[in-house]
DRENVEX-89394 format. One record per residue (C-alpha): residue number from 1; chain; x, y, z. Coordinates in nm, 2 decimals. Example, Ala and Ser with C-alpha at 12.3 -4.5 7.8 and 13.67 -1.06 7.14 Angstrom:
<recs>
{nr = 1	kette = A	X = 1.23	Y = -0.45	Z = 0.78}
{nr = 2	kette = A	X = 1.37	Y = -0.11	Z = 0.71}
</recs>
This chain:
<recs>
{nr = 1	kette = A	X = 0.58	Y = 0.70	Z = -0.49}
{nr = 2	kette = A	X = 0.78	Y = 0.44	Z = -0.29}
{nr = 3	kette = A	X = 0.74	Y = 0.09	Z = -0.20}
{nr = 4	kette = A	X = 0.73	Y = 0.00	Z = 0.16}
{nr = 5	kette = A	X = 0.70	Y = -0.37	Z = 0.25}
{nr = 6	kette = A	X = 0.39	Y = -0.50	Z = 0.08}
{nr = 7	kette = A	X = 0.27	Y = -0.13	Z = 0.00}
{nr = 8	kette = A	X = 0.29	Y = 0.13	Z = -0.29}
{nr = 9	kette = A	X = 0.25	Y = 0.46	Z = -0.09}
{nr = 10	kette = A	X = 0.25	Y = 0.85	Z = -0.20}
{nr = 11	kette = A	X = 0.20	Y = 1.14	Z = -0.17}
{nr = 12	kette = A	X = -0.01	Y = 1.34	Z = -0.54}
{nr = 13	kette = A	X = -0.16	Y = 1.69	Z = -0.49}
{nr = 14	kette = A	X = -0.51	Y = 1.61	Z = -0.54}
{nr = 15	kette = A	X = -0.77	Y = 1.52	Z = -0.25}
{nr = 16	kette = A	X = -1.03	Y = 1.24	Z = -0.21}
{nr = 17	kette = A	X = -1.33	Y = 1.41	Z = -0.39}
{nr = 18	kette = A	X = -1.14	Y = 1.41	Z = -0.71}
{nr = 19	kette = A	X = -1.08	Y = 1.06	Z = -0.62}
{nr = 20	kette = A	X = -1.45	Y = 0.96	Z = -0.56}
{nr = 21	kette = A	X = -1.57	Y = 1.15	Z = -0.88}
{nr = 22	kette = A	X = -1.33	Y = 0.99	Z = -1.10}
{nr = 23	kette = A	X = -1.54	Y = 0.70	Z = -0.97}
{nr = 24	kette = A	X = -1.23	Y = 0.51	Z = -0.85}
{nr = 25	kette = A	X = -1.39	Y = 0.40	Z = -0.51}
{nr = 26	kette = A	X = -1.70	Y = 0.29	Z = -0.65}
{nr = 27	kette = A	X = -1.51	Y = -0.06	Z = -0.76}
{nr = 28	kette = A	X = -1.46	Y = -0.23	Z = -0.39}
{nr = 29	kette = A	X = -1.72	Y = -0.38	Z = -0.20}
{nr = 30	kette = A	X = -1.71	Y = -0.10	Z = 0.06}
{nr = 31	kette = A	X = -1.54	Y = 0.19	Z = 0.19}
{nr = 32	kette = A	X = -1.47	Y = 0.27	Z = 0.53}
{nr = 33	kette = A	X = -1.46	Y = 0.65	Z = 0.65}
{nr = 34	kette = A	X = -1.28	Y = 0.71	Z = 0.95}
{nr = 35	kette = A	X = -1.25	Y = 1.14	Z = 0.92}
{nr = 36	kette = A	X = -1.44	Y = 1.35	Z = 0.77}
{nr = 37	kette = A	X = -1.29	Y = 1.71	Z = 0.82}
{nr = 38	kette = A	X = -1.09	Y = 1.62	Z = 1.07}
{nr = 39	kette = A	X = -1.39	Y = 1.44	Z = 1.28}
{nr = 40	kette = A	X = -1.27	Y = 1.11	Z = 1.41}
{nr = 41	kette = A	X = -1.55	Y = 1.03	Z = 1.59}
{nr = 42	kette = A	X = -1.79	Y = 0.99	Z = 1.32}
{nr = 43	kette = A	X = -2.06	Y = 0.77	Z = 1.52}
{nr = 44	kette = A	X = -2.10	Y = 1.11	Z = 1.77}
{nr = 45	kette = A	X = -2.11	Y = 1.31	Z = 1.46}
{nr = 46	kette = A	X = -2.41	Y = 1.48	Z = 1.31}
{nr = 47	kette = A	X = -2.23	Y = 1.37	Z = 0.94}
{nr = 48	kette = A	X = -2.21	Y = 1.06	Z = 1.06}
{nr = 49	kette = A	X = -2.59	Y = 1.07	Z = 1.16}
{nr = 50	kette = A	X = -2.64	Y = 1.16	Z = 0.79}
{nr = 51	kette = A	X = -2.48	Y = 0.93	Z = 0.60}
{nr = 52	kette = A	X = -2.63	Y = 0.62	Z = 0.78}
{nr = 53	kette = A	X = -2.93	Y = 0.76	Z = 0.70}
{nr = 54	kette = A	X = -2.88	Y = 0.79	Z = 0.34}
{nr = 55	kette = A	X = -2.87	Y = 0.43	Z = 0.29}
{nr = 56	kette = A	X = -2.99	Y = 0.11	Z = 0.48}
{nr = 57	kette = A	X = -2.59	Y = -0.01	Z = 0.37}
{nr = 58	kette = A	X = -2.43	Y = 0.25	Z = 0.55}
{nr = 59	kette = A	X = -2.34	Y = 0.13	Z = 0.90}
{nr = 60	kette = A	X = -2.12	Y = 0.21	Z = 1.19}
{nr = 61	kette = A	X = -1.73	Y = -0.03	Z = 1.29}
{nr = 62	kette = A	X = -1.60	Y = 0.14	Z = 1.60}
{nr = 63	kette = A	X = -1.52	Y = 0.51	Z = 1.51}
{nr = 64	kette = A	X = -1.60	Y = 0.53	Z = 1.15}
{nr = 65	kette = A	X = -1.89	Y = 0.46	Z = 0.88}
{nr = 66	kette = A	X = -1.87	Y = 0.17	Z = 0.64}
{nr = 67	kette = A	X = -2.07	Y = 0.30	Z = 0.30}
{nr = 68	kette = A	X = -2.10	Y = 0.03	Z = 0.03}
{nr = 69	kette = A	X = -1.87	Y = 0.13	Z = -0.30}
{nr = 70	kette = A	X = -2.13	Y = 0.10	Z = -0.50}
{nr = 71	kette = A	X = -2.27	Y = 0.38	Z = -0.32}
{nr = 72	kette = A	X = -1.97	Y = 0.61	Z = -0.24}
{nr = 73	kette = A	X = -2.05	Y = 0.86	Z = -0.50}
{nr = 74	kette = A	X = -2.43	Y = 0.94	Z = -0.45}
{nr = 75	kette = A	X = -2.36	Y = 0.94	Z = -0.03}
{nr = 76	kette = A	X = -2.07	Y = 1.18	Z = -0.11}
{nr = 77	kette = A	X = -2.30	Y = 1.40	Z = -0.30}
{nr = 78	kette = A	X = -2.61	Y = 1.39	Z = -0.07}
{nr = 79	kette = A	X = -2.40	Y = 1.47	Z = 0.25}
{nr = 80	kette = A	X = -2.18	Y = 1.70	Z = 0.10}
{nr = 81	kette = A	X = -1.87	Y = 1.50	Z = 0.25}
{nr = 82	kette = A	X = -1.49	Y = 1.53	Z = 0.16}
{nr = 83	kette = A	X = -1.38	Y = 1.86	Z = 0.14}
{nr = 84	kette = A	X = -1.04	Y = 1.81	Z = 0.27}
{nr = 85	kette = A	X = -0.87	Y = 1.62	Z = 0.60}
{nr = 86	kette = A	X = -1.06	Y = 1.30	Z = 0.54}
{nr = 87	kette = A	X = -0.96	Y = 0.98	Z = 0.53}
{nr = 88	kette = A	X = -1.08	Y = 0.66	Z = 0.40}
{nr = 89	kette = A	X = -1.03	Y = 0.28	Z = 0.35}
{nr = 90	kette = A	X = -1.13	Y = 0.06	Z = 0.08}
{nr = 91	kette = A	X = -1.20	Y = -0.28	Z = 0.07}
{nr = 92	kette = A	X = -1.31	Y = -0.60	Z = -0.16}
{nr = 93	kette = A	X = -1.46	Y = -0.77	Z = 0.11}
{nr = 94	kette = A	X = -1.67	Y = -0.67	Z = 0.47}
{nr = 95	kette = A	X = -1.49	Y = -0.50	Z = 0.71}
{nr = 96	kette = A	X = -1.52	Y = -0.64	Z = 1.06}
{nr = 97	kette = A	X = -1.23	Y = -0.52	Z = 1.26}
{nr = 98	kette = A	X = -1.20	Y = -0.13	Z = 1.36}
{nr = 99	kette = A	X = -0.98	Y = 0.10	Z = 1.24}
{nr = 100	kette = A	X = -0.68	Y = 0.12	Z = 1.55}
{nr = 101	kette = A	X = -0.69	Y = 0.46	Z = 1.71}
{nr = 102	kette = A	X = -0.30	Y = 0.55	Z = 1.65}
{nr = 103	kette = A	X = -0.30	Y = 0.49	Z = 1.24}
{nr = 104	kette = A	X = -0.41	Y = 0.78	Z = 1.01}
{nr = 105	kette = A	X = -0.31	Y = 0.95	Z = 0.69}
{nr = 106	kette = A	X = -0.42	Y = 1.29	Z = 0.68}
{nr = 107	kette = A	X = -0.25	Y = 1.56	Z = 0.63}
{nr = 108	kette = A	X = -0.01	Y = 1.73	Z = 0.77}
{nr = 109	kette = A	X = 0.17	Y = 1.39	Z = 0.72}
{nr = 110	kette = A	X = 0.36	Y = 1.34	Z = 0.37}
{nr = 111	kette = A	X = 0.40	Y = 0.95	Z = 0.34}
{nr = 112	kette = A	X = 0.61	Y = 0.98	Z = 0.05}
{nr = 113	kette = A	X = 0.90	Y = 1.19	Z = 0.24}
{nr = 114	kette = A	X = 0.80	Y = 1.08	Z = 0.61}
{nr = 115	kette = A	X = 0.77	Y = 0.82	Z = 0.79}
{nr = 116	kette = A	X = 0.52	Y = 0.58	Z = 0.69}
{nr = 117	kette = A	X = 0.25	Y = 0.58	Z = 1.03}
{nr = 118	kette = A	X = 0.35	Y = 0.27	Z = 1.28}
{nr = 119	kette = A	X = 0.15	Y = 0.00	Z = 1.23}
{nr = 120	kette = A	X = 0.00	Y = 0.14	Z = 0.83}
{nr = 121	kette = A	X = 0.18	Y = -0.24	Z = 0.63}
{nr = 122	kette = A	X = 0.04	Y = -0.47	Z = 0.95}
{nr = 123	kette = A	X = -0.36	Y = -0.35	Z = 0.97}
{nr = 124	kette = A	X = -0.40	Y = -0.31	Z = 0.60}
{nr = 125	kette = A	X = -0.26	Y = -0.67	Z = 0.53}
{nr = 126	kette = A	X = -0.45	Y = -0.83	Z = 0.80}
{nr = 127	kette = A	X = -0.80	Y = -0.67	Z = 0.66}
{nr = 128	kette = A	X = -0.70	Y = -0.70	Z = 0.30}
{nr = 129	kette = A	X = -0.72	Y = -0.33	Z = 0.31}
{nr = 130	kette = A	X = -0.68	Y = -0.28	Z = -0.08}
{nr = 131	kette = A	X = -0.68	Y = 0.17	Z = -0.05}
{nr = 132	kette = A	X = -0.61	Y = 0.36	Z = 0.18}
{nr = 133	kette = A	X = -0.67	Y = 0.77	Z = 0.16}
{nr = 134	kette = A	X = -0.56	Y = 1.06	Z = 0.37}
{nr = 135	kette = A	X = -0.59	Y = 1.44	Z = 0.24}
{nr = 136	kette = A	X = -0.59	Y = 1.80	Z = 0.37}
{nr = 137	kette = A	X = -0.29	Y = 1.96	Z = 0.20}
{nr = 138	kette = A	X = -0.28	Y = 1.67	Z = -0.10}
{nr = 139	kette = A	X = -0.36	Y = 1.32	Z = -0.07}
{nr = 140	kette = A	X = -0.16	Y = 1.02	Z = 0.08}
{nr = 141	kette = A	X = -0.22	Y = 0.71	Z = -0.03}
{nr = 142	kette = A	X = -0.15	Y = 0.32	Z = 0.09}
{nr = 143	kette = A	X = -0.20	Y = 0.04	Z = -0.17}
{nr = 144	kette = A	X = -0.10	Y = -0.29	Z = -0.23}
{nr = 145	kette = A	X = -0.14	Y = -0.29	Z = -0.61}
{nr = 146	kette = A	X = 0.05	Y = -0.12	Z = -0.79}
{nr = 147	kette = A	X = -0.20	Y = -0.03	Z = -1.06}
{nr = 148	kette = A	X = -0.40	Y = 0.17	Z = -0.83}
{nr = 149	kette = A	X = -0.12	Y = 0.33	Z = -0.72}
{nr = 150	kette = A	X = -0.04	Y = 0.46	Z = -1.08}
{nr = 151	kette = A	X = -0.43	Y = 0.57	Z = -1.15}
{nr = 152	kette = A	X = -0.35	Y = 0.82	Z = -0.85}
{nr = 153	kette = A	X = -0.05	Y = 0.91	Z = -0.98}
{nr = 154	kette = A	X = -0.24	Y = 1.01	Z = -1.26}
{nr = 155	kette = A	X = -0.47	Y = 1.25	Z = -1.10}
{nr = 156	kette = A	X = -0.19	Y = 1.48	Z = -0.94}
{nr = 157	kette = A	X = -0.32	Y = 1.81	Z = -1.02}
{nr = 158	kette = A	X = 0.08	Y = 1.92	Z = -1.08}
</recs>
C-alpha cells in the first residue's frame, strides 16, 4: 500500500466478490458499477438490464449502474455479478456526476507498482468517492481512509 495525495491505494490478491461477501460495501449509501467483466457499457448490457430490474433503487449515471449499499449483496447474488474485471465505486452520499471515460482500475493495471490512472485523486475527491475497486488478476483499490484501506489489506488471500 502507498499513499498518493489524498489517497491510500493498493494492490491485495483478492477480487471484489470476496469484498462484497465480507459485507464491506454494504456500509455506503450506494455503489456505483462501472464494469462488470470487462463490459463498460453496462446501460447497453443485458447485466445491466438485470440488475435495474432487481430493485426499484438500482438506476443508470452515464455508463454504469448505481445499486444502493444496502443492497449490494442480494443484487450480487441474484445476477450472479463479479467474477473478475469489474470495477466499482462507493459512496456516502448520491452520485450525480458520471464516471469520466479515461479512469479505471481493473486489471491488468497494478496501482501499487504503476502508475496511479490520470485523473484517479481529482474525480474521487470531487464526488467524495470514499472506495474505489478494480480486479481481474487481484484487486486495486483507491481510498481516502486509511481504515478501509487496512480491512483490504486484510483480505489478501497471500
Amino acid at each position: 500500500m502507498r499513499k498518493i495525495e489524498n489517497l491510500m491505494v493498493g494492490w491485495v490478491n483478492t477480487n471484489i466478490r470476496t469484498v462484497v461477501s465480507e459485507g464491506l460495501l454494504s456500509r455506503f449509501h450506494s455503489v456505483f458499477i462501472t464494469s462488470i467483466d470487462s463490459t463498460t457499457d453496462i446501460p447497453a448490457s443485458v447485466i445491466g438490464k438485470r440488475i435495474v430490474a432487481t430493485d426499484p433503487g438500482c438506476a443508470f449515471l452515464g455508463a454504469g449502474v448505481i445499486v444502493p449499499g444496502e443492497i449490494i449483496v442480494r443484487v450480487a447474488a441474484t445476477v450472479n455479478l463479479f467474477n473478475g474485471f469489474d470495477e466499482l465505486w462507493c459512496f456516502e452520499r448520491p452520485l450525480t456526476t458520471p464516471k469520466p471515460s479515461d479512469l479505471w482500475l481493473v486489471s491488468p493495471l497494478n496501482i501499487e507498482i504503476q502508475t496511479a490512472p490520470r485523473g484517479l485523486t481529482f474525480w474521487m475527491a470531487e464526488t467524495d468517492c470514499k472506495l474505489a475497486l478494480g480486479d481481474g488478476i487481484g484487486l486495486n483499490f483507491a481510498t481516502p481512509q486509511e481504515e478501509i484501506a487496512r480491512l483490504l489489506e486484510h483480505l489478501d488471500d497471500d
